[in-house]
C-alpha positions in Angstrom: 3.5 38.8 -35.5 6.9 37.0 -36.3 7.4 36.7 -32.5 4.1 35.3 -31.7 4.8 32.5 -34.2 8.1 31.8 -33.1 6.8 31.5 -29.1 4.7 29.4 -30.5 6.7 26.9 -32.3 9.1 27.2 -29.1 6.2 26.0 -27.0 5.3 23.4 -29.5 9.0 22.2 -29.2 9.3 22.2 -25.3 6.2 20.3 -25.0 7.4 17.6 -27.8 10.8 17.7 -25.5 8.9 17.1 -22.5 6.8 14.3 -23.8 10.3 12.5 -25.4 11.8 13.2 -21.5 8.6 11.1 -19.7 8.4 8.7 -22.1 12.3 7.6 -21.6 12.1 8.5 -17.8 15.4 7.7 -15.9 17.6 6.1 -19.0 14.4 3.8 -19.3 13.0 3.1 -22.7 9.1 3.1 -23.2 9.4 -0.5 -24.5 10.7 -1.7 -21.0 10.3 -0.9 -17.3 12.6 -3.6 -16.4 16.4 -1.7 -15.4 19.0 -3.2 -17.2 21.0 -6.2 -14.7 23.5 -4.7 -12.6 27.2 -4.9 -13.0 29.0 -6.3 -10.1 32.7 -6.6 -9.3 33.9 -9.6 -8.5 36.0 -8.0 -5.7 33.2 -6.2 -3.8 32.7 -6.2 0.3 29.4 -8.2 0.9 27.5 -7.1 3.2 25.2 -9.2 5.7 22.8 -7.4 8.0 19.3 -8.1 9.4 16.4 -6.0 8.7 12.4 -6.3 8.0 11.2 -6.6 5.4 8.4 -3.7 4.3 7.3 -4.9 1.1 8.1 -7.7 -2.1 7.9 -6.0 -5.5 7.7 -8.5 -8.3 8.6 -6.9 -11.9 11.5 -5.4 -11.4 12.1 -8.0 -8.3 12.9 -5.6 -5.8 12.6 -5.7 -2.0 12.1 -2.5 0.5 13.6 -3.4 3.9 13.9 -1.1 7.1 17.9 -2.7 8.0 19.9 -2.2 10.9 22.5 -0.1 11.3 25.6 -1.3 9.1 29.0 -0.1 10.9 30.8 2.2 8.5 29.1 2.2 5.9 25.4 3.4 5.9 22.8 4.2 9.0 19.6 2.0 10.3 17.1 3.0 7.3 14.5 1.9 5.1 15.1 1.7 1.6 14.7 -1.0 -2.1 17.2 -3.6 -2.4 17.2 -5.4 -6.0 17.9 -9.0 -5.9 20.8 -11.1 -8.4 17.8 -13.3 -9.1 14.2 -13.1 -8.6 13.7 -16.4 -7.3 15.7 -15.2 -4.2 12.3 -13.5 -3.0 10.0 -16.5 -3.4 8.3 -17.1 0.1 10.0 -13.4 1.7 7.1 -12.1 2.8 6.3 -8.6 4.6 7.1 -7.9 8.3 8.9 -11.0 8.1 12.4 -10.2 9.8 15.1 -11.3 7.4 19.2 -11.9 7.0 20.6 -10.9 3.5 23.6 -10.1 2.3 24.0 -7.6 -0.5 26.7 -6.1 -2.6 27.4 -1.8 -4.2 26.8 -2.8 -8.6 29.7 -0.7 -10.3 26.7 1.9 -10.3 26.1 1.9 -6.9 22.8 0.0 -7.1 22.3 -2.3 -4.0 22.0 -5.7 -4.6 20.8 -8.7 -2.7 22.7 -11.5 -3.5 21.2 -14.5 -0.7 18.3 -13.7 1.8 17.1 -16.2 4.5 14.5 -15.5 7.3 16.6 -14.6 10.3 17.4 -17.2 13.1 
């Protein structure tokens, strides 16, 4: 009987665990879905490439992007890009071919610092 109650109250614990885990969610409080702003050196590479982009996301401001190849550093892909400022994506609009130049956050969090349509 004593070890019936105590699986119990272990369940009862995991599942209160598990509820506290999805409710914070990837250093995220509950109150707010927007990532805190990322930290960026003032001494790290830019990087401008070309790429299209896939999608505009507007809360978090966030782009996806299928970018060239970037010599060096990272292979033709698809992937989100957060922007310095959300009023760099006003008018960027999907399958619209784009130059931006982005910079690694102290975290490693890519960050779009200008983005133009490409020429």
């Amino acid at each position: 009987m004593v070890s019936l109650v105590f699986l119990v109250a272990s369940l009862q614990s995991l599942a209160s665990l598990a509820s506290l885990s999805a409710a914070v969610g990837c250093g995220r409080s509950s109150e707010s879905s927007q990532p805190a702003a990322p930290t960026i050196s003032p001494t790290a590479e830019r990087r401008t490439v070309r790429g299209v982009v896939k999608a505009v996301h507007a809360s978090p401001a966030y782009a996806t992007i299928a970018h060239e190849d970037i010599p060096g550093y990272m292979k033709a892909m698809t992937m989100d890009f957060e922007v310095a400022r959300p009023a760099l994506l006003e008018g960027v609009k999907a399958g619209e071919t784009v130059t931006f130049t982005f910079v690694e956050s102290t975290d490693r969090r890519l960050v779009i610092e200008a983005i133009e349509a490409a020429r």
